[in-house]
N, C-alpha and C positions, 0 to 999 in steps of 0.2 A: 695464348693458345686458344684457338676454337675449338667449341663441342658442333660437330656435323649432328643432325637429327638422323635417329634411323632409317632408314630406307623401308618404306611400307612399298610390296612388291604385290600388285593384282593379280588374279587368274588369266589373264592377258599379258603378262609382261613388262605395264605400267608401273612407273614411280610416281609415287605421288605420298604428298606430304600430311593429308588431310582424306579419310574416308569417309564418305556421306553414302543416303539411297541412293543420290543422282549414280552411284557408277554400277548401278544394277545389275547383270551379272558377272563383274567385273571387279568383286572386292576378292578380298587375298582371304586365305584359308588358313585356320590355325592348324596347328600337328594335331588338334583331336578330332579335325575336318568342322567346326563350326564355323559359321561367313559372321566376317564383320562388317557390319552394317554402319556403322557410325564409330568413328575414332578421331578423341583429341585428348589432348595433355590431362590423364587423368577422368577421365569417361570412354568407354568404351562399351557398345553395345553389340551381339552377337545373337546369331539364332546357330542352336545348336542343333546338330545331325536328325534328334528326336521334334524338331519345329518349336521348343521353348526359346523365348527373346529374353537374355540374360543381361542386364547392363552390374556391370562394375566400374566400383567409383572410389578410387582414393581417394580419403580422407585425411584430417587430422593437420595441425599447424607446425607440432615442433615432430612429433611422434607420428611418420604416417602409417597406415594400415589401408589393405584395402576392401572394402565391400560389394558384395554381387547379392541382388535381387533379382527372381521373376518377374517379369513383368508378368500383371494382371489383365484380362482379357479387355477391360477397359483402357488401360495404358494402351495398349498394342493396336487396338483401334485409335486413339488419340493419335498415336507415331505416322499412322496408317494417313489419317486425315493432315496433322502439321508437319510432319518429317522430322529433320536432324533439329527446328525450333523446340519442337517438344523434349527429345531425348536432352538436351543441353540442360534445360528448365527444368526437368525430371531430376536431372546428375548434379545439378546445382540444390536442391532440396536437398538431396543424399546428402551431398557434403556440408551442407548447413545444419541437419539434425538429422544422421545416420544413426539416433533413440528413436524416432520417429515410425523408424520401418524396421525394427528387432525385429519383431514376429515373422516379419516374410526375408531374414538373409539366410542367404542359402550358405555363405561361406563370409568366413572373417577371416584375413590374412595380416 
């Protein structure tokens, strides 16, 4: 039996399997209306309604959980300058020591 990937559906009508900046204003919209900005397997970065850039990042190897940080105004500049490089390398720290950044999770799931 195959698992199909979910269908990530754009404000345009696109499917597409992989959300980066490139589809500018062309990413899909969650139910709380925040855009997603960058999505892959376990990272996912969004700017919510109020202009905060939220990245969540499952974690953990046997037990996962998931974790969401603000970005910092320094981060979001970084994003700004390298794109979906930065956020990847960003969400790959998260998940390699998600003690690292306690003081800034906004949510542990």
């Amino acid at each position: 039996m195959s698992v199909e990937k979910p269908a990530i559906w754009t404000k345009k009508g696109n499917k597409v399997e992989y959300v980066s900046a490139k589809w500018g204003d062309d990413v899909p919209l969650r139910s709380d209306g925040a855009e997603v900005l960058y999505h892959e397997y376990g990272v996912q970065l969004r700017r919510t309604t109020d202009g905060r850039y939220v990245l969540n990042v499952l974690c953990g190897r046997v037990g996962q959980y998931g974790v969401e940080i603000e970005l910092t105004p320094e981060e979001i500049d970084s994003y700004r300058k390298r794109g979906d490089v930065f956020i990847h390398s960003l969400g790959e720290n998260v998940y390699g020591d998600p003690n690292r950044f306690q003081s800034r999770i906004i949510r542990s799931c």
